[in-house]
C-alpha positions in Angstrom: -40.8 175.3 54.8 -41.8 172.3 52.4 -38.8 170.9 50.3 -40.1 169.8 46.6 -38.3 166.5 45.2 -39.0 165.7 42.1 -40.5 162.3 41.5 -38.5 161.4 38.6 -35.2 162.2 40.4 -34.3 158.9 41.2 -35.3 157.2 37.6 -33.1 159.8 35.7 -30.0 158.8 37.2 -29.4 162.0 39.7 -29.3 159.8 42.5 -26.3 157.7 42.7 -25.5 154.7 45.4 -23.1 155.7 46.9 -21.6 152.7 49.7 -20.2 149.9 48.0 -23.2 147.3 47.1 -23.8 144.3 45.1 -27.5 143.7 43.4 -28.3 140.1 42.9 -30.9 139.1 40.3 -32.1 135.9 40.9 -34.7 133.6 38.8 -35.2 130.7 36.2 -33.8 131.2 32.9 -35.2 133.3 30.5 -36.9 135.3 33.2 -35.0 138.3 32.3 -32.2 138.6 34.9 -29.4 139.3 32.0 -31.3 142.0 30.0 -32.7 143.9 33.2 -29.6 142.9 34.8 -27.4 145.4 32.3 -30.5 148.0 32.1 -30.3 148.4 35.9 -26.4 148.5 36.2 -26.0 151.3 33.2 -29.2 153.1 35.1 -27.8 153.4 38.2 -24.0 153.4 36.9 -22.7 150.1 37.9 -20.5 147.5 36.5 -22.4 143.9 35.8 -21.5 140.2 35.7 -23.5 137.4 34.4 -22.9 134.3 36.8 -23.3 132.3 33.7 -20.2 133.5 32.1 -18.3 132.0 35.4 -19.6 128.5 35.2 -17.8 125.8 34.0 -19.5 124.0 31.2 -17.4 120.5 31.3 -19.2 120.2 34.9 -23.1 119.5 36.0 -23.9 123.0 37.9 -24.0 120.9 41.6 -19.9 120.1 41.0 -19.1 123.1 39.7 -21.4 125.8 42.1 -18.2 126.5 44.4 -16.0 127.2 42.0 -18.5 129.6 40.3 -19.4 131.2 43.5 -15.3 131.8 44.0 -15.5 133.3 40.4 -18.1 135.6 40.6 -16.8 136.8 44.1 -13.6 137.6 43.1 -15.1 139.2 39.2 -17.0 141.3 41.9 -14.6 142.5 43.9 -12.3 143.6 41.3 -15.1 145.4 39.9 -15.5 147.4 43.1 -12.4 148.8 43.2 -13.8 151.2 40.7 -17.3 151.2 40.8 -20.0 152.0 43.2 -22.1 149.2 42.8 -22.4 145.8 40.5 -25.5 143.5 39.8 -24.9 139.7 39.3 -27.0 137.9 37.0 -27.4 134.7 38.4 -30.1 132.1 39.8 -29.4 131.5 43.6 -30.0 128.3 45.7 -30.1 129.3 49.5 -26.4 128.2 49.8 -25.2 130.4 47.0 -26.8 133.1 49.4 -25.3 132.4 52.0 -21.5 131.8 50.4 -22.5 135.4 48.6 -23.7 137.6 51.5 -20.8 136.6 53.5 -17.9 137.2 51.5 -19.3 140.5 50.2 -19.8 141.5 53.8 -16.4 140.5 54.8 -15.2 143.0 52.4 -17.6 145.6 53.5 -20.0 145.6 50.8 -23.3 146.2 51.2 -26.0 142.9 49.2 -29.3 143.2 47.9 -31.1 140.4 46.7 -34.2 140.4 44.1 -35.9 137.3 42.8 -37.2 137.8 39.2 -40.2 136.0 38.6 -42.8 134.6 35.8 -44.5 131.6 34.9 -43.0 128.8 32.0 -45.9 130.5 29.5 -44.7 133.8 29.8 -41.1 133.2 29.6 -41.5 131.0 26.5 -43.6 133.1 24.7 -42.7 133.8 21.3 -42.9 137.3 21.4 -40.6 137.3 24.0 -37.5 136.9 21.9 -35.7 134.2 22.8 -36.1 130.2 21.8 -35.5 127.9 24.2 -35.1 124.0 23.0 -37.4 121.3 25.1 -34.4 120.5 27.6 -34.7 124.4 28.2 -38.5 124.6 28.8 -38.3 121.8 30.8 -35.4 123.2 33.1 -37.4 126.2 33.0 -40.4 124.6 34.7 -38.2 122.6 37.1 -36.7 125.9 38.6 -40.1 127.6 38.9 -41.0 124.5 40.6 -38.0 124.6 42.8 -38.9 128.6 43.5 -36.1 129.9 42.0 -38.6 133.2 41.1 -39.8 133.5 44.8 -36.6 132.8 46.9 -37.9 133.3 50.9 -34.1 134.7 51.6 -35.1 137.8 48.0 -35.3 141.1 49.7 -37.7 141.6 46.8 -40.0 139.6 44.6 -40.4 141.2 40.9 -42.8 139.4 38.7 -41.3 140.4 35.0 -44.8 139.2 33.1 -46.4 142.4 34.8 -45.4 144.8 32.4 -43.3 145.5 29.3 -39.7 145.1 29.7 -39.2 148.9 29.9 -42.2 149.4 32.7 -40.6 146.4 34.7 -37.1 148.2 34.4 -38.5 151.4 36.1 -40.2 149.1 38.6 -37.1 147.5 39.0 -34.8 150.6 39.2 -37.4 152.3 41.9 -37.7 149.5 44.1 -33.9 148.6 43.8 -33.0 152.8 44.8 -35.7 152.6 47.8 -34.4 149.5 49.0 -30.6 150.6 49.0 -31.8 154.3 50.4 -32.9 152.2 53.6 -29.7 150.3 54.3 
Protein backbone atom coordinates (compact mmCIF):
# COMPACT_ATOMS: atom_id res chain seq x y z
CA UNK A 1 0.00 0.00 0.00
CA UNK A 2 1.46 3.46 -1.15
CA UNK A 3 1.19 6.18 1.68
CA UNK A 4 0.38 9.88 0.06
CA UNK A 5 2.27 12.86 1.83
CA UNK A 6 1.49 15.94 0.84
CA UNK A 7 4.25 18.09 -0.46
CA UNK A 8 3.36 21.12 1.18
CA UNK A 9 3.16 19.47 4.62
CA UNK A 10 6.24 20.47 5.87
CA UNK A 11 5.98 24.33 4.51
CA UNK A 12 2.53 24.85 6.27
CA UNK A 13 3.81 24.25 9.62
CA UNK A 14 2.32 20.53 10.26
CA UNK A 15 5.57 19.24 10.85
CA UNK A 16 7.09 20.38 13.98
CA UNK A 17 10.95 19.77 15.33
CA UNK A 18 10.59 18.12 17.78
CA UNK A 19 14.39 17.39 19.82
CA UNK A 20 15.70 20.39 21.23
CA UNK A 21 17.83 22.26 18.23
CA UNK A 22 19.51 25.49 17.66
CA UNK A 23 19.53 27.02 13.77
CA UNK A 24 22.43 29.26 13.20
CA UNK A 25 22.31 31.80 10.39
CA UNK A 26 25.45 32.89 9.45
CA UNK A 27 26.64 35.64 6.79
CA UNK A 28 27.87 39.35 6.10
CA UNK A 29 25.61 42.01 7.10
CA UNK A 30 22.73 42.84 5.28
CA UNK A 31 22.65 39.36 3.77
CA UNK A 32 19.33 38.76 5.39
CA UNK A 33 20.12 36.58 8.47
CA UNK A 34 17.70 38.88 10.86
CA UNK A 35 14.60 39.03 8.54
CA UNK A 36 14.79 35.24 7.36
CA UNK A 37 16.10 34.60 10.74
CA UNK A 38 12.48 35.58 12.46
CA UNK A 39 10.49 34.17 9.20
CA UNK A 40 12.10 30.74 9.78
CA UNK A 41 11.68 30.74 13.69
CA UNK A 42 7.71 31.82 13.58
CA UNK A 43 7.52 29.11 10.47
CA UNK A 44 8.65 26.39 12.27
CA UNK A 45 7.52 27.71 15.85
CA UNK A 46 10.71 28.69 17.52
CA UNK A 47 11.94 31.40 19.64
CA UNK A 48 14.92 33.71 17.91
CA UNK A 49 17.91 35.78 19.02
CA UNK A 50 19.86 38.19 17.07
CA UNK A 51 23.64 37.84 18.20
CA UNK A 52 23.84 41.52 17.55
CA UNK A 53 21.58 42.42 20.33
CA UNK A 54 24.34 40.56 22.71
CA UNK A 55 27.45 42.40 21.60
CA UNK A 56 28.86 44.97 23.40
CA UNK A 57 29.16 48.16 21.51
CA UNK A 58 31.95 50.09 23.81
CA UNK A 59 34.27 46.95 22.49
CA UNK A 60 35.91 46.18 18.86
CA UNK A 61 33.95 42.70 18.09
CA UNK A 62 37.68 40.60 18.48
CA UNK A 63 37.55 41.83 22.58
CA UNK A 64 34.18 41.44 22.95
CA UNK A 65 33.42 37.78 20.86
CA UNK A 66 33.63 35.71 24.25
CA UNK A 67 31.49 37.56 26.09
CA UNK A 68 28.95 37.61 23.22
CA UNK A 69 29.36 33.94 22.67
CA UNK A 70 28.54 33.48 26.70
CA UNK A 71 25.49 35.78 26.02
CA UNK A 72 23.92 34.19 23.31
CA UNK A 73 24.49 30.70 24.89
CA UNK A 74 22.97 31.43 27.91
CA UNK A 75 19.77 33.76 25.85
CA UNK A 76 19.62 30.30 24.16
CA UNK A 77 19.31 28.04 26.75
CA UNK A 78 16.73 29.92 28.61
CA UNK A 79 14.84 29.90 25.54
CA UNK A 80 14.83 26.21 25.45
CA UNK A 81 13.32 25.60 28.45
CA UNK A 82 10.15 26.41 26.59
CA UNK A 83 10.58 26.03 23.13
CA UNK A 84 11.53 23.38 20.72
CA UNK A 85 13.95 25.02 18.74
CA UNK A 86 15.71 28.74 18.41
CA UNK A 87 17.62 30.31 15.41
CA UNK A 88 20.53 32.74 16.09
CA UNK A 89 21.17 35.44 13.87
CA UNK A 90 24.63 35.88 13.87
CA UNK A 91 27.86 35.87 11.56
CA UNK A 92 30.20 33.03 12.74
CA UNK A 93 34.13 32.80 12.57
CA UNK A 94 35.25 29.10 12.87
CA UNK A 95 35.90 29.72 16.65
CA UNK A 96 32.42 30.98 17.38
CA UNK A 97 31.57 27.39 15.90
CA UNK A 98 33.30 25.72 17.74
CA UNK A 99 32.53 27.63 21.34
CA UNK A 100 28.64 27.24 19.87
CA UNK A 101 28.44 23.48 18.90
CA UNK A 102 29.96 22.49 22.13
CA UNK A 103 28.13 24.14 24.69
CA UNK A 104 24.77 23.38 23.00
CA UNK A 105 25.83 19.85 22.79
CA UNK A 106 26.77 19.75 26.39
CA UNK A 107 23.26 20.56 27.08
CA UNK A 108 21.89 18.10 24.66
CA UNK A 109 20.82 20.25 21.97
CA UNK A 110 20.88 19.30 18.76
CA UNK A 111 23.00 22.52 16.08
CA UNK A 112 22.45 23.29 12.61
CA UNK A 113 24.47 25.61 10.87
CA UNK A 114 23.50 27.62 7.44
CA UNK A 115 25.64 30.25 5.81
CA UNK A 116 23.61 32.94 4.12
CA UNK A 117 25.18 34.24 1.11
CA UNK A 118 25.21 37.05 -1.71
CA UNK A 119 27.50 39.32 -3.29
CA UNK A 120 28.26 43.37 -1.94
CA UNK A 121 25.88 44.44 -5.23
CA UNK A 122 23.06 42.51 -4.27
CA UNK A 123 23.09 43.24 -0.62
CA UNK A 124 23.37 47.03 -1.28
CA UNK A 125 20.91 47.32 -3.76
CA UNK A 126 18.53 49.89 -3.33
CA UNK A 127 15.63 47.97 -3.67
CA UNK A 128 16.68 45.94 -1.06
CA UNK A 129 15.56 48.10 1.78
CA UNK A 130 18.12 48.87 3.82
CA UNK A 131 21.05 51.77 3.55
CA UNK A 132 24.18 51.02 4.60
CA UNK A 133 26.86 54.06 5.07
CA UNK A 134 30.43 53.55 3.28
CA UNK A 135 32.09 51.99 6.54
CA UNK A 136 29.09 49.49 6.09
CA UNK A 137 29.70 48.62 2.42
CA UNK A 138 33.11 48.33 3.03
CA UNK A 139 32.67 45.85 6.09
CA UNK A 140 30.32 44.18 3.85
CA UNK A 141 32.93 43.40 1.22
CA UNK A 142 35.62 42.55 3.81
CA UNK A 143 33.36 39.66 5.28
CA UNK A 144 32.44 38.30 1.81
CA UNK A 145 36.05 38.39 1.28
CA UNK A 146 36.73 36.67 4.51
CA UNK A 147 33.80 33.99 3.54
CA UNK A 148 31.58 34.78 6.05
CA UNK A 149 28.61 33.59 3.20
CA UNK A 150 30.38 30.17 2.44
CA UNK A 151 31.66 29.00 5.91
CA UNK A 152 33.47 25.23 5.10
CA UNK A 153 32.19 24.18 8.84
CA UNK A 154 27.85 25.60 7.23
CA UNK A 155 25.90 22.48 7.02
CA UNK A 156 24.24 24.46 4.21
CA UNK A 157 25.16 27.22 1.82
CA UNK A 158 21.94 29.48 0.88
CA UNK A 159 22.62 32.16 -1.60
CA UNK A 160 19.72 34.85 -0.68
CA UNK A 161 20.19 36.90 -4.33
CA UNK A 162 18.46 33.66 -5.92
CA UNK A 163 15.09 34.54 -5.29
CA UNK A 164 12.64 36.94 -3.63
CA UNK A 165 12.79 37.07 -0.04
CA UNK A 166 9.59 35.01 0.25
CA UNK A 167 10.96 32.08 -2.38
CA UNK A 168 14.35 32.16 -0.35
CA UNK A 169 12.23 31.65 2.91
CA UNK A 170 10.60 28.43 1.50
CA UNK A 171 13.99 27.43 0.31
CA UNK A 172 15.20 28.08 3.54
CA UNK A 173 12.40 26.50 5.58
CA UNK A 174 12.60 23.14 3.21
CA UNK A 175 16.20 22.67 3.39
CA UNK A 176 16.31 23.61 7.20
CA UNK A 177 13.14 20.74 7.95
CA UNK A 178 15.16 18.10 5.64
CA UNK A 179 18.27 18.77 7.23
CA UNK A 180 16.83 18.45 10.97
CA UNK A 181 14.62 15.22 9.74
CA UNK A 182 18.10 13.50 9.12
CA UNK A 183 19.70 14.14 12.54
Amino acid sequence: MEIAFPADAWLSGLMTIHAKSVIFLSGPIGVGKTTLGRALASAIGGGFIDGDDYLDQEQPWYSSSLRTSIAVVRAGLAILENENTIVIAHPLRCVNWIYYRRKFAEAQVRTLFISLHATADTITAEGRGRKFDDEEKHRIAAMIAEGYGARPFSDLILDTSQTSFGGTLVRLIAETRLLMAAR
